[in-house]
C-alpha positions in Angstrom: 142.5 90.4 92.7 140.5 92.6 91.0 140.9 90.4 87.7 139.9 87.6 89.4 136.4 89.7 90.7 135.9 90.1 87.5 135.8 86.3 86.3 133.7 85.0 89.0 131.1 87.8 88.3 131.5 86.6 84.4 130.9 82.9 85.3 128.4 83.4 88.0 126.3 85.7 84.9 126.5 82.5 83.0 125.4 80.1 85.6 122.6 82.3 86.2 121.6 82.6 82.6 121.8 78.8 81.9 119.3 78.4 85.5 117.0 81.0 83.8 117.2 78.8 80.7 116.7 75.6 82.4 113.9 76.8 83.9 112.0 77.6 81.1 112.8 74.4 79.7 111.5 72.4 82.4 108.2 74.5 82.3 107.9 74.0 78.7 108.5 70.5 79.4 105.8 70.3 81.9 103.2 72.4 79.7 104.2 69.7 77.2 103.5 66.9 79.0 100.4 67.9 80.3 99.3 68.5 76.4 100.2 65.2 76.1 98.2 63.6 78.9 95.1 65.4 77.7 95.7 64.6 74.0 95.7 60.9 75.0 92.6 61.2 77.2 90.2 63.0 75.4 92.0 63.0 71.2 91.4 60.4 68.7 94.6 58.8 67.0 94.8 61.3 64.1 94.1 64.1 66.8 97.1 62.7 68.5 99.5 62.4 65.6 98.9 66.0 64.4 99.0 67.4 67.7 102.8 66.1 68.3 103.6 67.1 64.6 102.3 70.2 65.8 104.6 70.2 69.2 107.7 69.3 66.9 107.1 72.3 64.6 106.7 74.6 67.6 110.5 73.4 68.3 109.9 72.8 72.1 111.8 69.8 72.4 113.6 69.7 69.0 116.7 71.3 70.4 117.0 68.1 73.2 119.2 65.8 71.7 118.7 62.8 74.1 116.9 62.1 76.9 119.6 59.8 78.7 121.5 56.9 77.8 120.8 53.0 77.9 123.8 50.1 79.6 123.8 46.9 79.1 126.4 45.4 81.8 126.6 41.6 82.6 127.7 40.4 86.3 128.6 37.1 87.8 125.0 36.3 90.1 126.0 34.4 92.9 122.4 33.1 93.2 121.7 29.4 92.3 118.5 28.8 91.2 117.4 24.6 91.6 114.8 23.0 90.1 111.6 22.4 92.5 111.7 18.0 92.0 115.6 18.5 92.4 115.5 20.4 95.5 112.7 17.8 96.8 115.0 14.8 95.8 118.1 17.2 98.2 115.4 17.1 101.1 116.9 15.6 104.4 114.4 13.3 105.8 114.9 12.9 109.8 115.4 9.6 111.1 114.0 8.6 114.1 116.3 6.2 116.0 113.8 3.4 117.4 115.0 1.2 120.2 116.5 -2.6 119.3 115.6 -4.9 121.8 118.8 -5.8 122.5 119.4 -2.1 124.3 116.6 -2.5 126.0 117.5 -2.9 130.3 115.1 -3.5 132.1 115.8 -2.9 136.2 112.9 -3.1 138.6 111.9 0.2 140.3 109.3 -1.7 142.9 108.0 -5.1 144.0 104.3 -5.0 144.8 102.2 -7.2 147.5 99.7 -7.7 145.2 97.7 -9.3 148.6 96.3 -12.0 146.3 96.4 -14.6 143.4 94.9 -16.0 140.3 95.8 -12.7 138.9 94.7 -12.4 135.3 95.0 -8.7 134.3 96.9 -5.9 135.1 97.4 -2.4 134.0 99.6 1.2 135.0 97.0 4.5 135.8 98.4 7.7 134.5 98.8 8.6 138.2 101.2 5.7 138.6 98.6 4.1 140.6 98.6 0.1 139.5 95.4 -2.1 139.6 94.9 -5.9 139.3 92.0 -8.5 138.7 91.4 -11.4 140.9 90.1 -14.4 138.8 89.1 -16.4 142.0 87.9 -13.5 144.1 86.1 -11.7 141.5 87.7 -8.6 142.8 89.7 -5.8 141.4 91.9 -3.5 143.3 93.8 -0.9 142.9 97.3 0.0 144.5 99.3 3.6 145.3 102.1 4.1 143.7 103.9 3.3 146.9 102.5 0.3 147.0 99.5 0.3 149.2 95.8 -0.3 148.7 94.0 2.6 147.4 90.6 0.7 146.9 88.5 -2.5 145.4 85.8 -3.3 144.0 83.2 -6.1 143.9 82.8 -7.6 140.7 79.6 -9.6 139.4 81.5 -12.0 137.7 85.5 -13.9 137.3 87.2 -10.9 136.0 90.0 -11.4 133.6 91.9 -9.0 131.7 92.3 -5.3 132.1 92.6 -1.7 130.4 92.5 2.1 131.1 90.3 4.5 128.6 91.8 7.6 129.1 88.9 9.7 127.2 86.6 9.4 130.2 88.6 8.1 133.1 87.4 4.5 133.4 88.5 0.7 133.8 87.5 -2.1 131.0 87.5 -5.7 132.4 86.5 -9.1 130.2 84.4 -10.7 133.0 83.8 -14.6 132.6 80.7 -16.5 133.4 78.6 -14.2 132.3 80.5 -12.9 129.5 80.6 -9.5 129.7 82.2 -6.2 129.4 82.3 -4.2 132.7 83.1 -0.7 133.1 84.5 1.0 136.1 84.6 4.2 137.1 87.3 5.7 138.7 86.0 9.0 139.9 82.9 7.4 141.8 84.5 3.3 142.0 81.7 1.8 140.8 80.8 -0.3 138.1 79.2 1.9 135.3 78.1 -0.1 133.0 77.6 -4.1 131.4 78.1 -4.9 128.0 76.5 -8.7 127.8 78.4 -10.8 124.6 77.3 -13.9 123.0 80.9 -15.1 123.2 83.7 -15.6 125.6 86.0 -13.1 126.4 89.7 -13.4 127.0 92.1 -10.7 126.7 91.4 -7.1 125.7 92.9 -4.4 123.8 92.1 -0.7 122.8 92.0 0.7 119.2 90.0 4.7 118.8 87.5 3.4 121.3 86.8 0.0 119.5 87.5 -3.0 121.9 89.5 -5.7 120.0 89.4 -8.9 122.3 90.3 -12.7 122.4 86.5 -14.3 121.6 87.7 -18.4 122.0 85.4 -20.0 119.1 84.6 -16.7 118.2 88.5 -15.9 117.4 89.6 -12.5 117.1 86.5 -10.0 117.3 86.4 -5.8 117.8 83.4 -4.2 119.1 82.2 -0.8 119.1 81.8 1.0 122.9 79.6 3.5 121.4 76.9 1.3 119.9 77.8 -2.2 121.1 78.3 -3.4 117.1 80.3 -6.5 116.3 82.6 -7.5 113.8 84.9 -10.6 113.5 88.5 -9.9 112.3 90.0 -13.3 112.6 87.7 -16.2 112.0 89.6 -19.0 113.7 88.7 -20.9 116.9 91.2 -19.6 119.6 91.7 -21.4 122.8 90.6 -19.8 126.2 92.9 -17.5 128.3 94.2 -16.2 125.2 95.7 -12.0 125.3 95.8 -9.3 122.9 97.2 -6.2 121.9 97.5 -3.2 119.3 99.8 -1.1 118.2 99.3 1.2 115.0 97.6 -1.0 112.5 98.7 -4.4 114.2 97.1 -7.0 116.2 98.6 -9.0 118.4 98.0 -12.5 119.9 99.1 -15.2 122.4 98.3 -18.8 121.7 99.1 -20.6 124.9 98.2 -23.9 123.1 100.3 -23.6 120.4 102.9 -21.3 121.9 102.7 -18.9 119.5 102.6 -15.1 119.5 100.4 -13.6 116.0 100.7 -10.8 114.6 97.7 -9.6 112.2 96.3 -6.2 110.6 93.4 -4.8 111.1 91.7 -6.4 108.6 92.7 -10.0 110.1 95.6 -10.8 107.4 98.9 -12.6 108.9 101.8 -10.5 109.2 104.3 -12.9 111.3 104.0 -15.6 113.5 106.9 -16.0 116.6 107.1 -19.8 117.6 110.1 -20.9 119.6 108.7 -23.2 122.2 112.7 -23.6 123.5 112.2 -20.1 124.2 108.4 -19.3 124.9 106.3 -21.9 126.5 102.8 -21.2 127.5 102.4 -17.8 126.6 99.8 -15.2 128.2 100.0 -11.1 128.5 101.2 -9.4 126.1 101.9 -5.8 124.8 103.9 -3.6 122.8 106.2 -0.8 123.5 106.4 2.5 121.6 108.9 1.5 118.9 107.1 -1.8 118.1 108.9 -4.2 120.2 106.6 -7.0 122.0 106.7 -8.1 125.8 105.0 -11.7 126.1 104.9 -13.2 129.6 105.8 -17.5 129.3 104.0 -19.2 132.2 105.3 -22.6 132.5 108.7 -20.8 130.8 109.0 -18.6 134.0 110.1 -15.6 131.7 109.8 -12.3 129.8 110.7 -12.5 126.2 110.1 -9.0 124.0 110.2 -10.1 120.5 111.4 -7.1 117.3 108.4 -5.7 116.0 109.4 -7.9 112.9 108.9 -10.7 114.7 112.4 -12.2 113.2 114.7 -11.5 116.5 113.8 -11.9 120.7 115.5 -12.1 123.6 114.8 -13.0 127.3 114.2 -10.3 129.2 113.3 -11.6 132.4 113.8 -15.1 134.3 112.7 -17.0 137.6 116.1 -15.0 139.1 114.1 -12.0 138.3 111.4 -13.1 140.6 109.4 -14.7 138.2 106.8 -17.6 139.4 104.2 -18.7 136.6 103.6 -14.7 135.4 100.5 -14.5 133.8 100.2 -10.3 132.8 102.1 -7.8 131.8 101.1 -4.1 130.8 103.4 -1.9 129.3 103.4 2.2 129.7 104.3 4.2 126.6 104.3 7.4 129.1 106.8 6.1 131.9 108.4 3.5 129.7 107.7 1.0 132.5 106.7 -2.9 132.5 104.6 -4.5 135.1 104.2 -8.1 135.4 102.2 -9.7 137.7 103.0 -13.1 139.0 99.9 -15.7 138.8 99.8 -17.0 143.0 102.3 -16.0 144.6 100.9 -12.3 145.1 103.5 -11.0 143.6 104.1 -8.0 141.2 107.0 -6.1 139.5 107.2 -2.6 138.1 110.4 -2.3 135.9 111.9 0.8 134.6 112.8 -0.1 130.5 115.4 2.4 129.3 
């Protein structure tokens, strides 16, 4: 034991002498390095040089033999690194399904009195409510959504077609004889406002608060709400009762002479022309659903047909066993996904539920 004393106060001595000596290392090592930092701030280049000759004679640091050690290991990186225009080519791109025509099924959610005929125009609120023009009566009235009469309105002229401008709550009706724009509105029922043309005035359609509309020997013609400015888009003589409507940058248009239903841009260039007069006879309201696909009303063909937004397939969607007698409008609701079409005399109206 007492041997044994005797080593650990022997090893413990030489511990403590090798701190002591560290010690006065590291504060050598510190005095030096703060020589250093000055030398480089305030000594020229020749100032510097001797000065570290200097430090190397003084033997500070001439008894370190290294200051560490430097590794050069390779690993496997499990990181792959991909070229930007590769990665952008790898992008997934979603696809949004559109609906085919041939899945769309109609079923009718209501059958309205319309308590009236000769109706020309018809349109869905965003309150469900539904309102209709009376050609004849030069009226226009508006229904609940169950059904019954909310209100009319006495209009100074045959009214024909009929839209809703969401922006500041009002009605747009293509009046005949005079022809003229009148504006409804809806908060106080009362006409608004006259926009007097020097054309006729058919049906109408919205595009960013431009009015494109059916202008007979005019042809296709858009004009500004804001500061009543005309231009012509399609400079061809249409016949009278003819019906429009947009979708993105598309125009489109009933011929009932011709049976036709035209597509064209905004800038009045032909896209595709539907003509199947075993299928569409007499054709009058029209519009377009939210994948394309467009609902044309046949008069003296007593039916429905929606045509692809190619205009290369269609299919009847509705028929006299539907209720159909001589429909003249139809309006279609992007928000509800409903159809209405209004019959021409017989004062009657369906709302159908498209899914």
């Amino acid at each position: 034991m007492k041997q044994l004393n005797e080593l650990k106060e022997k090893k413990t001595l030489k511990i403590c002498q090798l701190m002591a000596s560290l010690e006065k290392k590291e504060k050598e090592i510190g005095e030096c390095q703060n020589s250093l930092l000055n030398i480089k701030k305030h000594a020229t280049d020749l100032q510097m040089f001797l000065s570290i000759k200097q430090i190397e004679e003084d033997n500070i640091i001439s008894d370190i033999r290294s200051f560490g050690e430097v590794r050069i290991e390779s690993n496997p990186c499990d990181i792959v690194l991909i070229k930007k225009k590769a990665r952008q080519a790898q992008l997934m791109i979603p696809i949004v399904q559109t609906k085919s025509i041939e899945n769309i099924k109609p079923t009718i959610h209501k059958t309205i009195d319309t308590q009236g005929s000769y109706v020309y125009g018809c349109c869905i609120l965003p309150d469900d409510r539904l309102v209709f023009t009376y050609y004849s009566a030069r009226q226009l009235k508006v229904f609940s959504n169950k059904g019954s009469k909310d209100f009319e309105v006495e209009m100074p002229s045959n009214p024909f077609d009929i839209l809703y401008i969401r922006e500041d709550n009002t009605l747009t009706v293509s009046t005949d004889t005079p022809c003229t724009i009148t504006i409804i509105n809806l908060e106080t029922k009362q006409i608004m406002k006259s926009i007097a043309l020097d054309s006729n005035i058919y049906g109408i359609a919205l595009k960013d608060n431009k009015l494109i509309y059916s202008g007979n020997d005019k042809g296709i013609r858009m004009i500004n709400l804001n500061d009543e400015s005309i231009c012509d888009i399609v400079r061809e003589k249409m016949p009278s009762d003819c019906y429009t409507a947009t979708f993105r940058d598309n125009i489109y248009h009933t011929n009932n002479q011709k049976n036709t239903v035209t597509c064209y841009n905004l800038q009045g260039k032909l896209q595709w022309t539907f003509h199947y007069e075993s299928v569409l006879q007499t054709p009058h309201g029209i519009d377009v659903d939210n994948d394309g696909n467009v609902f044309v009303v046949g008069y003296i063909s007593n039916n429905v047909v929606v045509i692809s937004s190619d205009g290369k397939r269609h299919r009847k969607l509705l028929t006299v066993s539907d209720g159909l007698d001589c429909p003249m409008s139809l309006h279609y609701s992007g928000t509800t996904n409903q159809l209405l079409v209004a019959n021409y005399i017989n004062s009657k109206a369906f709302l159908l539920n498209c899914t």
